[in-house]
N, C-alpha and C positions, 0 to 999 in steps of 0.2 A: 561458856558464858554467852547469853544474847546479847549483842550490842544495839539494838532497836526502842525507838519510843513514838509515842505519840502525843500528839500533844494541839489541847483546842482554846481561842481564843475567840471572844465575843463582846463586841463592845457597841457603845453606839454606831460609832462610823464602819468596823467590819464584822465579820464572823468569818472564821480560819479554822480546819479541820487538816493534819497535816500528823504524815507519819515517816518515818527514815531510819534503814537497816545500813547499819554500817558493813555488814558481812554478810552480803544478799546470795543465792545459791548459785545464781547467774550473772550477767553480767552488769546488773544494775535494770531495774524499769522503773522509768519515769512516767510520773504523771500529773500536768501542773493544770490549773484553772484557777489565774485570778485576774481575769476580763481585761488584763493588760496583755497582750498579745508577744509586744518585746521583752516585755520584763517574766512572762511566760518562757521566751526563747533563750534568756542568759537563765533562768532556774533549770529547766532542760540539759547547759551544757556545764552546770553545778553538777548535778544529779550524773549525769551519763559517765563524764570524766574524772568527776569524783567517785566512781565506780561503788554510787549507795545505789538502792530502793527509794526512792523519793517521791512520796505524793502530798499534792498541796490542792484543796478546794478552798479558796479563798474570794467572798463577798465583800464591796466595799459601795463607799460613797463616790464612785467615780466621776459622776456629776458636777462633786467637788474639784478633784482630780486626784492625780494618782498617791497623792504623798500620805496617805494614811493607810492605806492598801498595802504598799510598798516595804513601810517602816513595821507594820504589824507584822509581817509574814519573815519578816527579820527578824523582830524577836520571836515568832514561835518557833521557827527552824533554829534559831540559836540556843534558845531553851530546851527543843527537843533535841541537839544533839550535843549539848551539856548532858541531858539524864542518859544517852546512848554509850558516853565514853564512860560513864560510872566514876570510878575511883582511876583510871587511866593506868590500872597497873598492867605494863608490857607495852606500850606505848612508845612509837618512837619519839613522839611527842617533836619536834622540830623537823622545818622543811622549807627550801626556799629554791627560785629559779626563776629563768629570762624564758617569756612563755610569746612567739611570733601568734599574728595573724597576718600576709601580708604587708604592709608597710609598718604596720604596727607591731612595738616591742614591749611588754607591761613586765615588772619586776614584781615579784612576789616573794615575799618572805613571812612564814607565822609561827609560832610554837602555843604548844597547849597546854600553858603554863599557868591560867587558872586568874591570872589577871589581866582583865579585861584593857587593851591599846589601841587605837587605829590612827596609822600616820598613812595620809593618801593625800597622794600627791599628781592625781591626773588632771592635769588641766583639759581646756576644748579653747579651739578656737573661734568658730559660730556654732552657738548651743541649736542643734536641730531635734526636733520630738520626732521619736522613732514608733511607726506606729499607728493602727487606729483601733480605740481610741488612743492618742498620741503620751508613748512616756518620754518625763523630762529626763535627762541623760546624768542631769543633775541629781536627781536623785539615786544613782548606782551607789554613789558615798554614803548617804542615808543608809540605807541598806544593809552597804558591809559595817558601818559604825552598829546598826541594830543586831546584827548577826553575831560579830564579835566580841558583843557586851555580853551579851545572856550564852553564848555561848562559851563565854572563859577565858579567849582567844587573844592574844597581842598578834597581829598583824600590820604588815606593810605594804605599801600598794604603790608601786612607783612607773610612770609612764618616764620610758626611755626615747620612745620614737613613736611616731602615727600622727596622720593626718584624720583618718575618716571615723566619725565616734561610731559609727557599728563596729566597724575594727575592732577600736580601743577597748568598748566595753566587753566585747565578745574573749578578747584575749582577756581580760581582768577573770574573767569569770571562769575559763578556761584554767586560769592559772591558779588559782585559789581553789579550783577542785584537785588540779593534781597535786598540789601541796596540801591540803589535807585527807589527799588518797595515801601520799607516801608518810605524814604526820599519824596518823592513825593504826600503818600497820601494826604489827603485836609483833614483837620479837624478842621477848625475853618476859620474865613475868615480874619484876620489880615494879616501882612505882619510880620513873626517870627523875628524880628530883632527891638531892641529899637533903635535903628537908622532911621526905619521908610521906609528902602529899602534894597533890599538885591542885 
């Protein structure tokens, strides 16, 4: 079974072209472009450590700024790896963990349980834009809210410890790939849910 999709999104504000192998032959290749440089660099460490294939060409109104950019490319990567899991039969389907960068500590916990959750709970202390053209840090929540809607996803995102928002966000992002590296393996061929579908 393939577990890969793609998937394109066009609107006034952007245009998204964006594909992703959950079962890549190698060790994942990445390959992001959407003029946000930072928010280039936490998809990067989605892709790598979430051990997919992941490539994103993403056009926006940046002029505006970054928030429609940001939130589109969350729902098409959520959508596209909604149609990648299929029906989720063999799935571990649940995954959680205390993910460091540095001073920083971010809690991660998700399952692929087909109903869309996000409880995030990172605060900052002085919002700095990371970046040029500069992303708001604020918008990392955007993001995983657009991701795990269209993607199916109940997730949790909980900052334990950290001062510096590179940190912060980089372990988020960090942590959310490895829990749906280990959410996604196949070990059995059922469908995880005594419901029968997930």
């Amino acid at each position: 079974m393939s577990r890969q999709a793609s998937r394109s999104r066009a609107t006034r504000e952007t245009r998204i072209e964006l594909s992703v192998d959950l079962d890549p032959a190698g060790d994942g290749e990445v390959a992001v472009r959407t003029g946000l440089p930072f928010f280039d660099h936490l998809l990067a460490q989605l892709g790598r450590h979430g051990g997919f294939d992941l490539a994103i060409d993403a056009e926006g109104d940046l002029e505006v700024d970054g928030h429609h950019t940001v939130e589109d490319v969350g729902i098409t990567l959520g959508e596209a790896f909604a149609q990648a899991l299929g029906d989720k039969a063999g799935v571990r389907r649940f995954a959680s963990g205390l993910y460091p960068l540095d001073e920083a500590l971010v809690e991660v916990a998700l399952d692929l349980s087909g109903r869309p959750y996000v409880s995030y709970d990172v605060p900052f202390g002085e919002v700095l834009a990371l970046g040029s053209p500069p992303f708001d840090p604020q918008l990392a929540e955007h993001f995983w809210e657009a991701f795990a809607t269209n993607a199916g996803i109940t997730l949790h995102v909980h900052l334990r410890a950290g001062r510096n928002t590179h940190h912060i966000l980089e372990a988020t992002a960090k942590g959310v790939a490895r829990c749906l590296r280990d959410a996604v393996r196949l070990e059995r061929g059922g469908i995880p849910s005594t419901k029968g579908s997930l």
